[in-house]
DRENDO-1510 file (C-alpha; in Angstrom, 1 decimal, always signed):
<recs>
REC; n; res; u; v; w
REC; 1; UNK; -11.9; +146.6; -75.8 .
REC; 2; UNK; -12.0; +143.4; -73.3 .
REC; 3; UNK; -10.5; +145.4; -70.6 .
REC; 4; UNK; -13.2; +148.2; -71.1 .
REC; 5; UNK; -16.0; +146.0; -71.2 .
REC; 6; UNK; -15.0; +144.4; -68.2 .
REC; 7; UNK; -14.4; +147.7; -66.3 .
REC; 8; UNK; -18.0; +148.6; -67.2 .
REC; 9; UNK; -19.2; +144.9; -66.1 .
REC; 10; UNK; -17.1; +145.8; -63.0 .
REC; 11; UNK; -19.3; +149.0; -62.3 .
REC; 12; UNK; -22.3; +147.6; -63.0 .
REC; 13; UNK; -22.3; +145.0; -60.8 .
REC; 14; UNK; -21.1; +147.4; -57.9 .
REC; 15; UNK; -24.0; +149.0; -58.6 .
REC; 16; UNK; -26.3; +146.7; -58.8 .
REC; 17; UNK; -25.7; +145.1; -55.0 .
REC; 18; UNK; -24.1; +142.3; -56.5 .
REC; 19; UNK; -20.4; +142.8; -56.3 .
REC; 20; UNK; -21.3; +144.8; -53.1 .
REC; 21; UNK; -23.3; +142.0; -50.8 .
REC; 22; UNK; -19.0; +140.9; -50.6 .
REC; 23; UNK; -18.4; +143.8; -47.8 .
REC; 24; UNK; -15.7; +141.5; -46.3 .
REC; 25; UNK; -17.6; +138.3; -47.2 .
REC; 26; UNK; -18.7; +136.5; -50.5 .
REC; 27; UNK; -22.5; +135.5; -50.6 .
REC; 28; UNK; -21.6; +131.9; -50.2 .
REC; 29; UNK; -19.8; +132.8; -47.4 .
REC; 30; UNK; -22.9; +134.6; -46.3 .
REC; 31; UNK; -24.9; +131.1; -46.7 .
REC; 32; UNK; -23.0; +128.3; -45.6 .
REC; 33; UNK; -24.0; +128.7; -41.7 .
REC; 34; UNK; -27.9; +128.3; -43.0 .
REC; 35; UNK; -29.8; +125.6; -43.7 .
REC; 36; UNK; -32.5; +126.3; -46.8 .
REC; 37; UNK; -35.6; +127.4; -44.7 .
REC; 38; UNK; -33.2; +130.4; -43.0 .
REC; 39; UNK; -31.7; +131.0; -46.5 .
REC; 40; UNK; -34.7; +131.3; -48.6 .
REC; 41; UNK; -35.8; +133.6; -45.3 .
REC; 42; UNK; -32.6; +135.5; -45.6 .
REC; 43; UNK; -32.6; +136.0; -49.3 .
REC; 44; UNK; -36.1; +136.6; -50.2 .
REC; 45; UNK; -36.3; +140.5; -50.0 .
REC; 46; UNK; -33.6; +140.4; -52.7 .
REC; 47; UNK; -35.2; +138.1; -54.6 .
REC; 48; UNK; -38.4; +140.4; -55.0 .
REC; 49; UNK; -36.6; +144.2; -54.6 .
REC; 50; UNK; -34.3; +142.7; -57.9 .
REC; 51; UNK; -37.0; +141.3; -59.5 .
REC; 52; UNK; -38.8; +144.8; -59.1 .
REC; 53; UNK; -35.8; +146.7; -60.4 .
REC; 54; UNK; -35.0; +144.3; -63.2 .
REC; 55; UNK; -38.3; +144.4; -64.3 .
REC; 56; UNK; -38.0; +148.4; -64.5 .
REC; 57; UNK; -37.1; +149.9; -67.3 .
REC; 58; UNK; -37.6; +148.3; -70.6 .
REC; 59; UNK; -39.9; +150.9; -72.1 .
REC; 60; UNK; -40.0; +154.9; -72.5 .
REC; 61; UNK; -42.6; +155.0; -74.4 .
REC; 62; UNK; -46.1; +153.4; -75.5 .
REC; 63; UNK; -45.5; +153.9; -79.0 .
REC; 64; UNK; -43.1; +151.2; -80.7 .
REC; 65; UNK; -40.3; +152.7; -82.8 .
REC; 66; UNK; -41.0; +153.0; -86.5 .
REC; 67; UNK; -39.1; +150.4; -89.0 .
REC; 68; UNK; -35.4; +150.1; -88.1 .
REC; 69; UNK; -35.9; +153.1; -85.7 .
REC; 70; UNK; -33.8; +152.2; -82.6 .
REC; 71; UNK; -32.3; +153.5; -79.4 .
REC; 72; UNK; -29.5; +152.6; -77.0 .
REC; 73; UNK; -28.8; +153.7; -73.7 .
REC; 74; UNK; -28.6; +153.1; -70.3 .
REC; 75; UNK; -31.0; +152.6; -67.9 .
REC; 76; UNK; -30.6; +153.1; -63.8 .
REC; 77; UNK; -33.4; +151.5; -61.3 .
REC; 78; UNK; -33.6; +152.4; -57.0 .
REC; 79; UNK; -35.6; +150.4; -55.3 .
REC; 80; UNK; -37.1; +151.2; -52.4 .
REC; 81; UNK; -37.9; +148.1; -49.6 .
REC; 82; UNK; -40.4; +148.4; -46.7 .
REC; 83; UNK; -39.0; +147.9; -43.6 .
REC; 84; UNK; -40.6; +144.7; -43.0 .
REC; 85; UNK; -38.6; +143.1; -45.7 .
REC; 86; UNK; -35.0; +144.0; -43.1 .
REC; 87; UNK; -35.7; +141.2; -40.5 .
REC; 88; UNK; -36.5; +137.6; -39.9 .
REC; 89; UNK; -36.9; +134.9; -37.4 .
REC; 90; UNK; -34.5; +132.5; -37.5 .
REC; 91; UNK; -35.2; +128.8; -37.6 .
REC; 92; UNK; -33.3; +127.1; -35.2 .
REC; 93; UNK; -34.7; +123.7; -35.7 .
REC; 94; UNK; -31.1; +123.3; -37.8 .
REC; 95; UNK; -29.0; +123.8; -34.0 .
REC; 96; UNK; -31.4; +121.1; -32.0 .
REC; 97; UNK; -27.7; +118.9; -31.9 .
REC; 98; UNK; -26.4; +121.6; -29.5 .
REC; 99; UNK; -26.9; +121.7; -25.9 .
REC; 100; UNK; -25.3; +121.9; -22.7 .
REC; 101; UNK; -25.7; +120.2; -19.7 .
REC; 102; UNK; -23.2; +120.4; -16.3 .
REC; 103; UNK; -23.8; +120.1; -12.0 .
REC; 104; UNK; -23.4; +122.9; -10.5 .
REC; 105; UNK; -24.1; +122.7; -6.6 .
REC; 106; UNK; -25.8; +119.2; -6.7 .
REC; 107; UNK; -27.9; +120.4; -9.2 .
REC; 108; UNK; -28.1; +119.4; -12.8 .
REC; 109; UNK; -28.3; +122.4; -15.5 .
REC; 110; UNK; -29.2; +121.6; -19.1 .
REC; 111; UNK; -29.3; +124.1; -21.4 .
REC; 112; UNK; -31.3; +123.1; -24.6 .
REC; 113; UNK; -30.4; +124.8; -28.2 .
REC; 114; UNK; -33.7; +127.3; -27.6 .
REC; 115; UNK; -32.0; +128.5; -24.5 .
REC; 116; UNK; -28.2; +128.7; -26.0 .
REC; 117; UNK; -29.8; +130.4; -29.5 .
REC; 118; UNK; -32.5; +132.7; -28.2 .
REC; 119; UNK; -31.9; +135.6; -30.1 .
REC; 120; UNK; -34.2; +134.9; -33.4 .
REC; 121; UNK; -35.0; +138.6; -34.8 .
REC; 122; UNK; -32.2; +139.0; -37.2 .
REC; 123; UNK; -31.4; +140.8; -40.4 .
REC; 124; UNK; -32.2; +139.5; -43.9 .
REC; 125; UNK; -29.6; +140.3; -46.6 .
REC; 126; UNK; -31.3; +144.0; -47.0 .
REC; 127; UNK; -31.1; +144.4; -43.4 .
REC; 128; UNK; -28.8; +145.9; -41.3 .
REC; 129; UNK; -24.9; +145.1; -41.6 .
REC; 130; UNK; -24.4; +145.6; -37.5 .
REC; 131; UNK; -25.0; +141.9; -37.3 .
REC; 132; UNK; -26.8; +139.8; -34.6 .
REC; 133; UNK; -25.2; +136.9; -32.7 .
REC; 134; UNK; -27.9; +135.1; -32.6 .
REC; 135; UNK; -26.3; +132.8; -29.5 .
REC; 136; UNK; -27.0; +133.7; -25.8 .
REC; 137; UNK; -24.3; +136.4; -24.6 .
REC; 138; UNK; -22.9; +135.2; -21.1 .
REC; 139; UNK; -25.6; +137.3; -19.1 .
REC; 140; UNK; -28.4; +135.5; -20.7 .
REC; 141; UNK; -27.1; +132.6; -19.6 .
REC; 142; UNK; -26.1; +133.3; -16.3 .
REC; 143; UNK; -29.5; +134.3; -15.8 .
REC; 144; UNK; -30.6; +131.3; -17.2 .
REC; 145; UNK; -28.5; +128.7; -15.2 .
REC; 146; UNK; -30.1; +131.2; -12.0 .
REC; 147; UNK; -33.6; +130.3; -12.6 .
REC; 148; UNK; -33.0; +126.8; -13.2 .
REC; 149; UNK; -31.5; +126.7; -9.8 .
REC; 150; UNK; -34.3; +128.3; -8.3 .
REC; 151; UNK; -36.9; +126.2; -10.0 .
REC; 152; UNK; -35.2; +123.1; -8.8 .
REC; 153; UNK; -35.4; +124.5; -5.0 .
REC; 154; UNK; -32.2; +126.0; -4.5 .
REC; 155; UNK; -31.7; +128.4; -1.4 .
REC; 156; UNK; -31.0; +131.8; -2.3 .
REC; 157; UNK; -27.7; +131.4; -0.1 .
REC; 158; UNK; -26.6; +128.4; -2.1 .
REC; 159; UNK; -27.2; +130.4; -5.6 .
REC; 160; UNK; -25.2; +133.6; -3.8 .
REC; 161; UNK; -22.3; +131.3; -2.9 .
REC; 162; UNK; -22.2; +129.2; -6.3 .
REC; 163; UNK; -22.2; +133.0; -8.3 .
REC; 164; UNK; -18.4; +132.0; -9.3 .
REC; 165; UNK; -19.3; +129.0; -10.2 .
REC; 166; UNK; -22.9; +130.0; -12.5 .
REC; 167; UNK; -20.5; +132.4; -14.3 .
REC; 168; UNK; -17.6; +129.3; -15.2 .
REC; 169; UNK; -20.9; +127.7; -15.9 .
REC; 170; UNK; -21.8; +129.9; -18.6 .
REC; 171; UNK; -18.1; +130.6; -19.8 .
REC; 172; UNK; -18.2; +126.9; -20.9 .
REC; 173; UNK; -21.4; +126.4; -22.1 .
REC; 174; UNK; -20.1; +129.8; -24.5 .
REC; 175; UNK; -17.3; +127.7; -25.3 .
REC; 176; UNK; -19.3; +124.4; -26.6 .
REC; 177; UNK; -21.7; +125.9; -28.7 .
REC; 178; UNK; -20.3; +127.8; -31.6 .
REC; 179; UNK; -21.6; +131.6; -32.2 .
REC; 180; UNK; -23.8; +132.3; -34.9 .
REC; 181; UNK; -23.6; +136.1; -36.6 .
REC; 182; UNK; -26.0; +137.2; -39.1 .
REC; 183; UNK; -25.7; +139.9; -40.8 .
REC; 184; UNK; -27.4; +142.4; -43.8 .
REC; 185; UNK; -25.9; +144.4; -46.3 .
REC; 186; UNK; -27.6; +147.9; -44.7 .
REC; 187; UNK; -29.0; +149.3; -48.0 .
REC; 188; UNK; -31.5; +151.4; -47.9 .
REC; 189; UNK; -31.7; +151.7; -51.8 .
REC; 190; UNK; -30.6; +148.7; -53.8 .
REC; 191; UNK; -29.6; +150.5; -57.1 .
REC; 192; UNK; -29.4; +148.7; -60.8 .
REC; 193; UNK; -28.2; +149.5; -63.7 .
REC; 194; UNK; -28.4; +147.8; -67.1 .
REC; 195; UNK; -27.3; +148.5; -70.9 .
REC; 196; UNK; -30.7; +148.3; -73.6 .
REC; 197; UNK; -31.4; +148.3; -76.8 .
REC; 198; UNK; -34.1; +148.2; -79.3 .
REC; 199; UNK; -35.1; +148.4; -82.7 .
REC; 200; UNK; -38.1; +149.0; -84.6 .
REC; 201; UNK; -40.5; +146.5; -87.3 .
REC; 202; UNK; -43.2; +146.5; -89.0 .
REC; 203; UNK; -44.9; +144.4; -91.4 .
REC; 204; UNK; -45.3; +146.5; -94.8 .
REC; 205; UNK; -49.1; +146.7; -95.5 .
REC; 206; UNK; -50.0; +145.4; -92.5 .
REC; 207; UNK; -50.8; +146.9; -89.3 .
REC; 208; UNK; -48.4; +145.3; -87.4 .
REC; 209; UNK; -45.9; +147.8; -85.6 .
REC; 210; UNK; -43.3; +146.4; -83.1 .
REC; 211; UNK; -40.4; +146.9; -81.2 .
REC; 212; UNK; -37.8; +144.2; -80.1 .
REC; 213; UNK; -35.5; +144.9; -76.9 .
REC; 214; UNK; -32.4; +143.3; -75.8 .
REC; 215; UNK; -30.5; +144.2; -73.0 .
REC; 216; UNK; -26.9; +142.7; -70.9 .
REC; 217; UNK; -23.6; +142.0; -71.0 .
REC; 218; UNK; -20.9; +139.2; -72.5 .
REC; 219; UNK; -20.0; +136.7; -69.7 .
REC; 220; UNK; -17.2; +138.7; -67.6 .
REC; 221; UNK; -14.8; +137.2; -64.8 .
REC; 222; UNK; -15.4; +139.3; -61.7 .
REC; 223; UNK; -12.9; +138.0; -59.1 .
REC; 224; UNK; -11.9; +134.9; -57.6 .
REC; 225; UNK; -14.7; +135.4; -54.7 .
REC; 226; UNK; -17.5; +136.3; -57.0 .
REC; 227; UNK; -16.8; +134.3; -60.0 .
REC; 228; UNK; -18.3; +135.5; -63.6 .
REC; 229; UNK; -21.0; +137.4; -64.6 .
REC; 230; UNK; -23.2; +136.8; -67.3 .
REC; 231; UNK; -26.5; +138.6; -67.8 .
REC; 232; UNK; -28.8; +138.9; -70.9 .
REC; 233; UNK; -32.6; +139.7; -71.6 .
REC; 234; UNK; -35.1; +140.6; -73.9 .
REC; 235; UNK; -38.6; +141.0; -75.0 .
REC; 236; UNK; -40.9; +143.0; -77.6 .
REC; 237; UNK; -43.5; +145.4; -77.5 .
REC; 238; UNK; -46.5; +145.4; -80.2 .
REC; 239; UNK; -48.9; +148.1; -80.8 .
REC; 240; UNK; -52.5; +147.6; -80.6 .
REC; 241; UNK; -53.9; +151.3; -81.5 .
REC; 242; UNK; -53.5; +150.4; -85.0 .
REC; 243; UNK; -55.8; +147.4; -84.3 .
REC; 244; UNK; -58.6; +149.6; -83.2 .
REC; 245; UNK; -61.2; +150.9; -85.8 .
REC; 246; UNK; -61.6; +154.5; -85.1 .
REC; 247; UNK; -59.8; +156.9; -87.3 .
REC; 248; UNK; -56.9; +159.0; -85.4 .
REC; 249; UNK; -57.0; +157.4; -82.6 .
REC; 250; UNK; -55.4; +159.8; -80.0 .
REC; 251; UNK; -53.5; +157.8; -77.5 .
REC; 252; UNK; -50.9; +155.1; -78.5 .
REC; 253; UNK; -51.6; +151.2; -76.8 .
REC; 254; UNK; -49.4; +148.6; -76.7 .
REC; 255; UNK; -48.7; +145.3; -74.9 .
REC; 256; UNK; -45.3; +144.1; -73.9 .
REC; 257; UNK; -43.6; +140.9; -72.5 .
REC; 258; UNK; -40.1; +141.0; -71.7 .
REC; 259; UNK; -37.5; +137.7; -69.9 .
REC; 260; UNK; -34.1; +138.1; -68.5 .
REC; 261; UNK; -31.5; +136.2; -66.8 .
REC; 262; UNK; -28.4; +136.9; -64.6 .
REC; 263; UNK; -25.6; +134.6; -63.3 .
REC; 264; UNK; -23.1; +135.4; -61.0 .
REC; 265; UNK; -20.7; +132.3; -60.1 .
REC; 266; UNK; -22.2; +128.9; -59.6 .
REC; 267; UNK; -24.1; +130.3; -55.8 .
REC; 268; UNK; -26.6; +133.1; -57.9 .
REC; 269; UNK; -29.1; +132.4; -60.7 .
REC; 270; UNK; -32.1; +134.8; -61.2 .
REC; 271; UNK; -34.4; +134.8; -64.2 .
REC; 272; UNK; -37.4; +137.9; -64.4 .
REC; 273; UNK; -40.2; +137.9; -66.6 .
REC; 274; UNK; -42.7; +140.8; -66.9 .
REC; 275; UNK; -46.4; +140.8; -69.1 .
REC; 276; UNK; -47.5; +144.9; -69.2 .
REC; 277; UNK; -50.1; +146.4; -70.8 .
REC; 278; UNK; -49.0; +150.3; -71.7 .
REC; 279; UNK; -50.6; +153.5; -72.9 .
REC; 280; UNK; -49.3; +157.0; -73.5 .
REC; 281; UNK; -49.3; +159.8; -76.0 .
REC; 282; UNK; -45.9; +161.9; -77.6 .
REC; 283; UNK; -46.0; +165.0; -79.4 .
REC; 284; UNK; -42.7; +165.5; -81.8 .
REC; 285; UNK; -41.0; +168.3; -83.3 .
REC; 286; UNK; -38.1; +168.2; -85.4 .
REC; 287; UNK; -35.5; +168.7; -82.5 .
REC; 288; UNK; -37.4; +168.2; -79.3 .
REC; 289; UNK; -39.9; +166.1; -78.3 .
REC; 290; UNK; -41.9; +164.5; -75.2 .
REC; 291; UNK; -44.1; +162.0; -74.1 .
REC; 292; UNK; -45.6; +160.9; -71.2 .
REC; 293; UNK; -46.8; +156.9; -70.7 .
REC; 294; UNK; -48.3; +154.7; -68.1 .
REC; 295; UNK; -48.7; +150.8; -67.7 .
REC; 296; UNK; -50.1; +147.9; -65.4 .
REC; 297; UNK; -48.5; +144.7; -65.5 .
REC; 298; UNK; -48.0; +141.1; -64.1 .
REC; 299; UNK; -44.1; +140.4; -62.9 .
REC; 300; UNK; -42.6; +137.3; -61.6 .
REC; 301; UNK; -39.0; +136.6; -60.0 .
REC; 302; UNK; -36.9; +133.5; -59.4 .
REC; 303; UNK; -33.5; +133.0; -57.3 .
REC; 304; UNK; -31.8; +129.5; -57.9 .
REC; 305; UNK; -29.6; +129.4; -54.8 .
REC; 306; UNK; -26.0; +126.5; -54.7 .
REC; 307; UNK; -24.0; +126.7; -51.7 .
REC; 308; UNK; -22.1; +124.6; -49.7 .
REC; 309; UNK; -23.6; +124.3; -45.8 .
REC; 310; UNK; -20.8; +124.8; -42.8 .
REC; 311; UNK; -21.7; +121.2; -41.4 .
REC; 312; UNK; -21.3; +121.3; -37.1 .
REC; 313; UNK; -18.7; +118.5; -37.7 .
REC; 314; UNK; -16.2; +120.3; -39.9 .
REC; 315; UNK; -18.0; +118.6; -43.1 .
REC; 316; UNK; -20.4; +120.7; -45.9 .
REC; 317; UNK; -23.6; +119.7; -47.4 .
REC; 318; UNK; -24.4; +121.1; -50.7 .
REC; 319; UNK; -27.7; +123.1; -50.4 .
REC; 320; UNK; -29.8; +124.2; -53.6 .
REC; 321; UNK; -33.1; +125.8; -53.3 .
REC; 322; UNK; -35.5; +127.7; -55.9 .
REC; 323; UNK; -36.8; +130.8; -54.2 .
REC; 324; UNK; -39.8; +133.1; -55.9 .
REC; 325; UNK; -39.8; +136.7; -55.1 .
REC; 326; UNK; -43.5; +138.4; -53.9 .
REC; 327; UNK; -43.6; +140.1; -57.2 .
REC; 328; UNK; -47.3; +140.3; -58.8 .
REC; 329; UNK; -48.6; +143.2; -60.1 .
REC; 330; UNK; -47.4; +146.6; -60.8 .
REC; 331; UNK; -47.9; +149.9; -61.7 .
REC; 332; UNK; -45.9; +152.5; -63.9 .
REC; 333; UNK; -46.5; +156.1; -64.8 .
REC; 334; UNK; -43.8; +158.3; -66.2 .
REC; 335; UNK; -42.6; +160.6; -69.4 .
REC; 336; UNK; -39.9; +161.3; -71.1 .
REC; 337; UNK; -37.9; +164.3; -72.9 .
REC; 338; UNK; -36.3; +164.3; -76.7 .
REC; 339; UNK; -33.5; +166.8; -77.4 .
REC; 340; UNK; -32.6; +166.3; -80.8 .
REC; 341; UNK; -31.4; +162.6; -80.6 .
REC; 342; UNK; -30.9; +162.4; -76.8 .
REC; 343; UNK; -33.9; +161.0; -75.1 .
REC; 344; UNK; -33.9; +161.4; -71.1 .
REC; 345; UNK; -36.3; +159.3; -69.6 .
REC; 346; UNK; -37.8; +158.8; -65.9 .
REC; 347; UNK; -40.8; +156.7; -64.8 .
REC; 348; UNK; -42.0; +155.5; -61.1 .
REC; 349; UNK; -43.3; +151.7; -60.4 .
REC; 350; UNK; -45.2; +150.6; -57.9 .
REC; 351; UNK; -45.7; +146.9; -56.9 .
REC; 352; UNK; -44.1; +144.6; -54.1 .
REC; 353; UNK; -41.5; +147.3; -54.2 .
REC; 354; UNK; -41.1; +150.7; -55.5 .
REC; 355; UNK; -39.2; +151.4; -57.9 .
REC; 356; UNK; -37.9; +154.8; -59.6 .
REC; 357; UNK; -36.3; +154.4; -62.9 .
REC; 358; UNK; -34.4; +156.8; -65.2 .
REC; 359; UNK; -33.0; +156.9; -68.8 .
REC; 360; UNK; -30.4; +158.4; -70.8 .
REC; 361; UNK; -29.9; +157.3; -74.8 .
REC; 362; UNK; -29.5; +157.8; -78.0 .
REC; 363; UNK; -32.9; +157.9; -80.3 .
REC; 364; UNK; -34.5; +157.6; -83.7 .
REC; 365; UNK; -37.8; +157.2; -83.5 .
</recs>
């Protein structure tokens, strides 16, 4: 039983990006060559397109289950990321301690960390996984250590004749300043998946109909790289149709407020919390059923970030750093099918990312 829940822990989290950002590195390994500012920058589209998918999910349906009804399934969440979320510029204010300075033909070349670090645009974590070195290649600086020789008055045959020496010039300053790649993770999709539950209530002779949800997993070892895994949420949903004073009301209301939280290690900590206000109607039959539903809500998402920072002296720095995703508001409309006790479900979100969302389970309503 241990072994299978950790082999479904261990497909989860493939899924879910998680396990995946490793592709030859570990997050922290990702990290430790950023100060905060460029890891908050590098990290933030993750912390809003996860906050958007694990804030997906938690409801089929507008109308609570009735008392001890319940489901249990499975539910999967792409996200979808505008292309503006892929890149960055990269703070170099952290790589001011590097420069370069030499003679070359009586005159003095200095090389300042703007002009050894000049290329800024570079991938955030749901960027491209190419990489960008973000150091000058040796033809930027050759043409570099050129047009300081030509501002400070150099004849053009002095600059032809020192061309040997402009290209050691730029082989050393290579070899003082140390190279810098950043890289993404090249998703196009980041994809989730999560294990829910819930159960019905009610309140006998009272109006009160609700629904309590609980979804995650038991605190699983991942690897060495990764460290555990612990992830657990829940929430509740609460009718309000029976609140309102006109007989057979025809469409079911409910209000919902759902929390989460995910660990991975000691380097990733996010918590998700999600307020919605839903609507639908479902017709039921003894062996088949459906349903359609929509919903607006308001959705936050935090990142707590540890790492250790790659120091230029050989030393680290421990770096911690709360980071909030750009999740607001949002926007659900979907439905769902019943086949005797199967309910499939699919809805579509939209908000600071989109998100499509489907559902398999078992269900008795």
């Amino acid at each position: 039983m241990k072994n299978s829940i950790k082999l479904f822990s261990v497909a989860i989290m493939i899924t879910m990006l998680l396990a995946g950002l490793v592709f030859g590195q570990s997050l922290e390994e990702r990290l430790q060559s950023m100060v905060s500012t460029n890891a908050e920058m590098y990290m933030n589209p993750l912390a809003t397109a996860f906050g958007s998918g694990m804030n997906s999910g938690w409801f089929h349906s507008a109308k609570p289950h009735k008392m001890l009804g319940f489901d249990f399934g499975v539910r999967a969440m792409a996200v979808t990321f505008p292309d503006e979320q892929k890149m960055f510029d990269f703070d170099i204010s952290q790589l001011e301690d590097y420069d370069f300075s030499t003679s070359l033909a009586g005159y003095t070349i200095s090389l300042s960390a703007a002009d050894l670090y000049p290329n800024t645009e570079v991938p955030t974590i749901l960027g491209s996984n190419d990489g960008v070195d973000i150091r000058a290649d040796k033809d930027q600086l050759v043409q570099l250590i050129t047009n300081q020789l030509v501002d400070q008055g150099a004849p053009e045959l002095v600059i032809n004749n020192a061309s040997s020496a402009i290209d050691a010039a730029a082989d050393d300053a290579l070899l003082a300043v140390p190279s810098l790649m950043i890289a993404g993770t090249g998703l196009d999709v980041l994809p989730l998946v999560v294990p829910q539950a819930a159960v019905g209530l009610s309140l006998p002779m009272l109006p009160i109909k609700a629904e309590i949800v609980i979804r995650g997993l038991p605190e699983v070892e991942l690897s060495e790289e990764l460290g555990s895994f612990q992830f657990f949420g829940g929430g509740v949903k609460l009718a309000l149709d029976p609140f309102i004073p006109i007989p057979m009301f025809p469409v079911n209301i409910a209000v919902g407020a759902y929390t989460q939280k995910m660990s991975l290690g000691t380097v990733f900590e996010a918590n998700n919390t999600l307020l919605t206000l839903m609507a639908g109607k479902d017709i039921s039959l003894l062996l088949f059923g459906v349903g359609v539903y929509g919903a607006v809500g308001m959705e936050t998402s935090n990142i707590k970030i540890k790492y250790d920072l790659a120091m230029a002296d050989g030393s680290v720095t421990p770096i911690e750093f709360d980071m909030k995703g750009d999740n607001k508001f949002r926007t659900t409309i979907g439905g769902r099918i019943r086949l005797a006790v199967i309910n499939i479900s699919a809805d579509y979100t939209m908000g600071a990312d989109n998100v499509l969302t489907a559902g398999v389970g078992i269900s008795i309503r």
